[in-house]
Every structure is written in structure tokens, then in C-alpha cells.
N, CA, C, O and CB atoms as a CASP TS submission, in Angstrom:
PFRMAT TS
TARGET T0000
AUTHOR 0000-0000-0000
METHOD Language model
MODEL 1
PARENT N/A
ATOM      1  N   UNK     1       0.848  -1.170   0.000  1.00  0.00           N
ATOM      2  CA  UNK     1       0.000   0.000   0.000  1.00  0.00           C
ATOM      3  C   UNK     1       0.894   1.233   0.000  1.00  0.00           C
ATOM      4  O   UNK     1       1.806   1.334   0.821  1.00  0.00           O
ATOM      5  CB  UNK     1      -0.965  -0.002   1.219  1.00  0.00           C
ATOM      6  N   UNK     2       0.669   2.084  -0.824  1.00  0.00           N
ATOM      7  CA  UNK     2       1.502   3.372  -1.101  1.00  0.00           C
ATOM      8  C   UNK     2       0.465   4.769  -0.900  1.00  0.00           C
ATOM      9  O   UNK     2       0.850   5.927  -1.060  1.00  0.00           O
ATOM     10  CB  UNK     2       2.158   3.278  -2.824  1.00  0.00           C
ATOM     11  N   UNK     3      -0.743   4.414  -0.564  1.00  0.00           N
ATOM     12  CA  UNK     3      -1.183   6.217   0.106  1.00  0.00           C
ATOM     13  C   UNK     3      -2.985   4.864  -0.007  1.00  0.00           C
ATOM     14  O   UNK     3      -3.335   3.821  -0.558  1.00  0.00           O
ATOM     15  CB  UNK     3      -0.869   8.706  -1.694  1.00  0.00           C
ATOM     16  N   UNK     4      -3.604   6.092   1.103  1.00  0.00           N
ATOM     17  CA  UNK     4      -4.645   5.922   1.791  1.00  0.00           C
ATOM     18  C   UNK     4      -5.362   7.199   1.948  1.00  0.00           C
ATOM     19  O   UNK     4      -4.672   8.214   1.849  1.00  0.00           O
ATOM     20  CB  UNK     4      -4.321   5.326   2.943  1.00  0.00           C
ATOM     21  N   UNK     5      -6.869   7.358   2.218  1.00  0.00           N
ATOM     22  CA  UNK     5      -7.292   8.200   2.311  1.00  0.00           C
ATOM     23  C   UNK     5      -8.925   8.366   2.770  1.00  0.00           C
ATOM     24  O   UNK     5      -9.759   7.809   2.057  1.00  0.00           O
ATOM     25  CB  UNK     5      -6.866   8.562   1.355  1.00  0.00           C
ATOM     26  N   UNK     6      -9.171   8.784   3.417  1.00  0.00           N
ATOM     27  CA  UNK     6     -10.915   8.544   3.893  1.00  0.00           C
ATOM     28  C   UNK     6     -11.999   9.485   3.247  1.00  0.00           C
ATOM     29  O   UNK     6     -11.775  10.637   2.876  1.00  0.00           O
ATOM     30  CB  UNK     6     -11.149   8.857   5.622  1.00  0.00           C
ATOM     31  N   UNK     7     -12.918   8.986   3.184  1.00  0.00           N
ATOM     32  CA  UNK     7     -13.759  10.090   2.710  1.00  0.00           C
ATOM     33  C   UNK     7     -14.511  10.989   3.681  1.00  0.00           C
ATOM     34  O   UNK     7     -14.505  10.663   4.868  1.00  0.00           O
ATOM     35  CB  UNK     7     -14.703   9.548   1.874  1.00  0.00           C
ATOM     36  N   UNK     8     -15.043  11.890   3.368  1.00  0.00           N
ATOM     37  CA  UNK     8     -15.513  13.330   4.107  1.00  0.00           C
ATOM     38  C   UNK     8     -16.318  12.503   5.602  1.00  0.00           C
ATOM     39  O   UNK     8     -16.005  12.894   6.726  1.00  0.00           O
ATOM     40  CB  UNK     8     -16.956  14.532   2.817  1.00  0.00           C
ATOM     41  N   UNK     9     -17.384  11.320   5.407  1.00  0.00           N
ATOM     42  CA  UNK     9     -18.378  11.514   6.259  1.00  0.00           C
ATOM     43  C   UNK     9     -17.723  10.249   7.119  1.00  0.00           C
ATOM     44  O   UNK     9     -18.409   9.974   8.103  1.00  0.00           O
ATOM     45  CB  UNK     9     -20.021  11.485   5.619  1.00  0.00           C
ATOM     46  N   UNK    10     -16.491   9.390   6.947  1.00  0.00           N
ATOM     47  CA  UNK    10     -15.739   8.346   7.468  1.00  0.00           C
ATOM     48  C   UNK    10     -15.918   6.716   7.284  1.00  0.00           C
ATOM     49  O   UNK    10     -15.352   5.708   7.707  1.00  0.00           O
ATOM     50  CB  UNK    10     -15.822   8.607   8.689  1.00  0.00           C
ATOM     51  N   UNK    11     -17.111   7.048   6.345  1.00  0.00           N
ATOM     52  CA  UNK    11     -17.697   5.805   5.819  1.00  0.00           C
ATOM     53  C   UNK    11     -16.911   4.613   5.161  1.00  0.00           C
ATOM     54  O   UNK    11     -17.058   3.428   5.460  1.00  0.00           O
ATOM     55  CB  UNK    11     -18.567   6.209   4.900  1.00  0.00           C
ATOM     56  N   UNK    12     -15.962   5.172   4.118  1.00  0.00           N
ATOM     57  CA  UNK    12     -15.472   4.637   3.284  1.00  0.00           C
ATOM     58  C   UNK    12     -13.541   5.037   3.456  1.00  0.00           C
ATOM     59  O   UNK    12     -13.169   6.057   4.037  1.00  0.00           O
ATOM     60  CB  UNK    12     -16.378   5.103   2.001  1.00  0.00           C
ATOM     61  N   UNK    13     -12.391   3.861   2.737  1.00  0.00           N
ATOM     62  CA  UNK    13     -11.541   4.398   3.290  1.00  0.00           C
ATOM     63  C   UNK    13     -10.722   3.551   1.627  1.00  0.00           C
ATOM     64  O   UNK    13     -10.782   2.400   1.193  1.00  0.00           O
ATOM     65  CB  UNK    13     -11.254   4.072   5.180  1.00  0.00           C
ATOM     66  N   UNK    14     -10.083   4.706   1.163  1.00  0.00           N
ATOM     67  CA  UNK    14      -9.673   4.235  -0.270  1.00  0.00           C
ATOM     68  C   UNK    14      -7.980   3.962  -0.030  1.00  0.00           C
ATOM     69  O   UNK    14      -7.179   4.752   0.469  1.00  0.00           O
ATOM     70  CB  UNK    14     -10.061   5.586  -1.612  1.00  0.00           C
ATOM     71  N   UNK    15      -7.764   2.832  -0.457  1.00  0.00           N
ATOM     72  CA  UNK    15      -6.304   2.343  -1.165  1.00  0.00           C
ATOM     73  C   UNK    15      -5.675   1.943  -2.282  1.00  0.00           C
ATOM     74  O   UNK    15      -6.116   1.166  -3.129  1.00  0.00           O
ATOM     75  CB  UNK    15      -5.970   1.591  -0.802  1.00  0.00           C
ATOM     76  N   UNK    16      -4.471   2.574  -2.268  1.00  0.00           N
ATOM     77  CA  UNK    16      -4.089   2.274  -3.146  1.00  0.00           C
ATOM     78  C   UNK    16      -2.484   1.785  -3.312  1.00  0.00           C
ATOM     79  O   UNK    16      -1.533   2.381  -2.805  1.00  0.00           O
ATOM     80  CB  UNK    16      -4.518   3.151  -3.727  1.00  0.00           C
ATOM     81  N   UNK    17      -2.409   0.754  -4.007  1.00  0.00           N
ATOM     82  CA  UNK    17      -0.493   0.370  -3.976  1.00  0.00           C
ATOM     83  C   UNK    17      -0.073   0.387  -5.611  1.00  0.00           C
ATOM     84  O   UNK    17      -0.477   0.645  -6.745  1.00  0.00           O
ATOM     85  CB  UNK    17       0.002  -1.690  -3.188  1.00  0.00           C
ATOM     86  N   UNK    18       0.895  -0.024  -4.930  1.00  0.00           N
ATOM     87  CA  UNK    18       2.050  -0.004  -6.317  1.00  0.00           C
ATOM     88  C   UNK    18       2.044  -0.699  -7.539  1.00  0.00           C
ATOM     89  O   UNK    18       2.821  -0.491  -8.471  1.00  0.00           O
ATOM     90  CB  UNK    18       3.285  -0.445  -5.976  1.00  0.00           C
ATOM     91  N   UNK    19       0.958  -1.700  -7.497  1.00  0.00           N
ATOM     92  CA  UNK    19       0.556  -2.074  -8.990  1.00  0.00           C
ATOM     93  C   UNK    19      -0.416  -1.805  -9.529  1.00  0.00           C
ATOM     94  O   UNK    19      -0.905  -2.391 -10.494  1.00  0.00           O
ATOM     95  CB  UNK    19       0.502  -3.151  -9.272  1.00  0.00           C
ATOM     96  N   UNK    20      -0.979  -0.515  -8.752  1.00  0.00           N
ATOM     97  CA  UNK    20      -1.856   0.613  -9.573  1.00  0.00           C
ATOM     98  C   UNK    20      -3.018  -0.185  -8.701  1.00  0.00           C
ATOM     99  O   UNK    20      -3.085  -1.305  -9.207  1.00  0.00           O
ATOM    100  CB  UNK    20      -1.917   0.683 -11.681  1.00  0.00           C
ATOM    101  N   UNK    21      -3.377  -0.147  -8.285  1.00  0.00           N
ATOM    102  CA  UNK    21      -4.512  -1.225  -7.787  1.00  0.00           C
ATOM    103  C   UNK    21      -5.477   0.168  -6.563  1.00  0.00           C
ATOM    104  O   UNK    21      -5.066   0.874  -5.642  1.00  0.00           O
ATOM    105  CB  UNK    21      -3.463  -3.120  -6.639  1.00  0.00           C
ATOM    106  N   UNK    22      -6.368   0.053  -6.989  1.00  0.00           N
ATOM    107  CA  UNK    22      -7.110   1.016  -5.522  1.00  0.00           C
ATOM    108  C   UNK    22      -8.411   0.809  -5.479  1.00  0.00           C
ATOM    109  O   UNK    22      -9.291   0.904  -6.334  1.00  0.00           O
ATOM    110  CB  UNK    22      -7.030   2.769  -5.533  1.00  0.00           C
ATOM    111  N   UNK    23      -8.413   0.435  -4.072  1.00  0.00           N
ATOM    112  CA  UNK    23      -9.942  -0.858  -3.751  1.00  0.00           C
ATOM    113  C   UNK    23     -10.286   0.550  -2.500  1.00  0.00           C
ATOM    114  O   UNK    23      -9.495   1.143  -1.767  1.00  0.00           O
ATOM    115  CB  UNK    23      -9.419  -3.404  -2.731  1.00  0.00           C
ATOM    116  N   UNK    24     -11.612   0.696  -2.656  1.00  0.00           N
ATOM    117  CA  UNK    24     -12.611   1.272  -1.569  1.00  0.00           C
ATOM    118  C   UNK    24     -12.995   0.239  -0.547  1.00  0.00           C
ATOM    119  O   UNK    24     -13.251  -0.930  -0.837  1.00  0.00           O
ATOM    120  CB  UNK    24     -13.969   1.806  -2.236  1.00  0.00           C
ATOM    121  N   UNK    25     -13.015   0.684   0.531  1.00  0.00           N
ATOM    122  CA  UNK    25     -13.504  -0.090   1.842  1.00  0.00           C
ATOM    123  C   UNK    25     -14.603   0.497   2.518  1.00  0.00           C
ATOM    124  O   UNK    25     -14.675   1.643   2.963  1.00  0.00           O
ATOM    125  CB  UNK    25     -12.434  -0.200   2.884  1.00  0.00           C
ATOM    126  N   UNK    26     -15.368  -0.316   2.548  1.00  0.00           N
ATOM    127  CA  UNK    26     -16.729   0.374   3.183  1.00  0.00           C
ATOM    128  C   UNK    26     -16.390  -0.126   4.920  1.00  0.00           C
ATOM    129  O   UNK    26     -16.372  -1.274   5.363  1.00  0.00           O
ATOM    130  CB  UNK    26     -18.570  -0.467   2.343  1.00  0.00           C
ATOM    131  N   UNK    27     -16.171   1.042   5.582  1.00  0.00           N
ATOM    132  CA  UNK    27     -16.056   0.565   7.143  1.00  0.00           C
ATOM    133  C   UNK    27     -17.002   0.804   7.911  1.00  0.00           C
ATOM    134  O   UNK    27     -16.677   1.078   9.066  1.00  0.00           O
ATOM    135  CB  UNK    27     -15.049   1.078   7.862  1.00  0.00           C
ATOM    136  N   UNK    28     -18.343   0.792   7.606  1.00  0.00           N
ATOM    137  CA  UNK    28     -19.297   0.965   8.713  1.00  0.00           C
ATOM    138  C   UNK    28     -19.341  -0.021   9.973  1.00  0.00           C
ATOM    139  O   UNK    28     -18.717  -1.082   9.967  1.00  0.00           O
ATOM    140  CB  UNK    28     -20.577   0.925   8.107  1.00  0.00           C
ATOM    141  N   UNK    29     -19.915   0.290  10.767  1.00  0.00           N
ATOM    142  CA  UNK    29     -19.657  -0.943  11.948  1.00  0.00           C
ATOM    143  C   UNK    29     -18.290  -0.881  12.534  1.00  0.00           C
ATOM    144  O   UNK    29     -18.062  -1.329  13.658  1.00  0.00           O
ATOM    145  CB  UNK    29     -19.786  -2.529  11.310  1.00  0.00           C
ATOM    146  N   UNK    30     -17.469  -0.386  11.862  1.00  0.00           N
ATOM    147  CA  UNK    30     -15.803  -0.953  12.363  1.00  0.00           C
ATOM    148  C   UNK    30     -15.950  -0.251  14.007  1.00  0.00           C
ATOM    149  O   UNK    30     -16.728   0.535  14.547  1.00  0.00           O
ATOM    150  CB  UNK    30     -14.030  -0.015  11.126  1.00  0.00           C
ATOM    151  N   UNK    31     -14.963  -0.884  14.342  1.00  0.00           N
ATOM    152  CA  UNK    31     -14.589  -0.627  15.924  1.00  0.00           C
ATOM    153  C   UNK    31     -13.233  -0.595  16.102  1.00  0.00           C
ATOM    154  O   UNK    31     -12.514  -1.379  15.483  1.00  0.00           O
ATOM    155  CB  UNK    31     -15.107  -1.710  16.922  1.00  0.00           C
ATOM    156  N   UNK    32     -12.652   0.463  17.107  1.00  0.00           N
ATOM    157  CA  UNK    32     -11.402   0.543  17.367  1.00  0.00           C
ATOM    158  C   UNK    32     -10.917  -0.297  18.518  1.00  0.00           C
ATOM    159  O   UNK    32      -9.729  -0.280  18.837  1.00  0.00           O
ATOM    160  CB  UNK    32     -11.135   1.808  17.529  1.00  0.00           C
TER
END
């Protein structure tokens, strides 16, 4: 993974790496 980034309302959390690849994560529910 080479950069990360969340969206405005914390819902969602985008990646992306080095073979161009960038998958959205839906984190609702998550817990710390």
C-alpha cells in the first residue's frame, strides 16, 4: 500500500499500492 485516504463523512476508506490497484472499503460498523 503506497497512500490511503478517507472520505468526508468516514464511511469509506480508499487504497491504493504499487501495482496501480485502488480498492474502496466500506467501514461501517468498524470498531477501534
Amino acid at each position: 500500500m503506497i497512500d490511503l485516504a478517507w472520505s468526508p463523512d468516514g464511511r469509506y476508506l480508499a487504497t491504493a499500492s504499487n501495482d496501480s490497484t485502488v480498492i474502496i472499503w466500506r467501514v461501517d460498523g468498524a470498531t477501534e
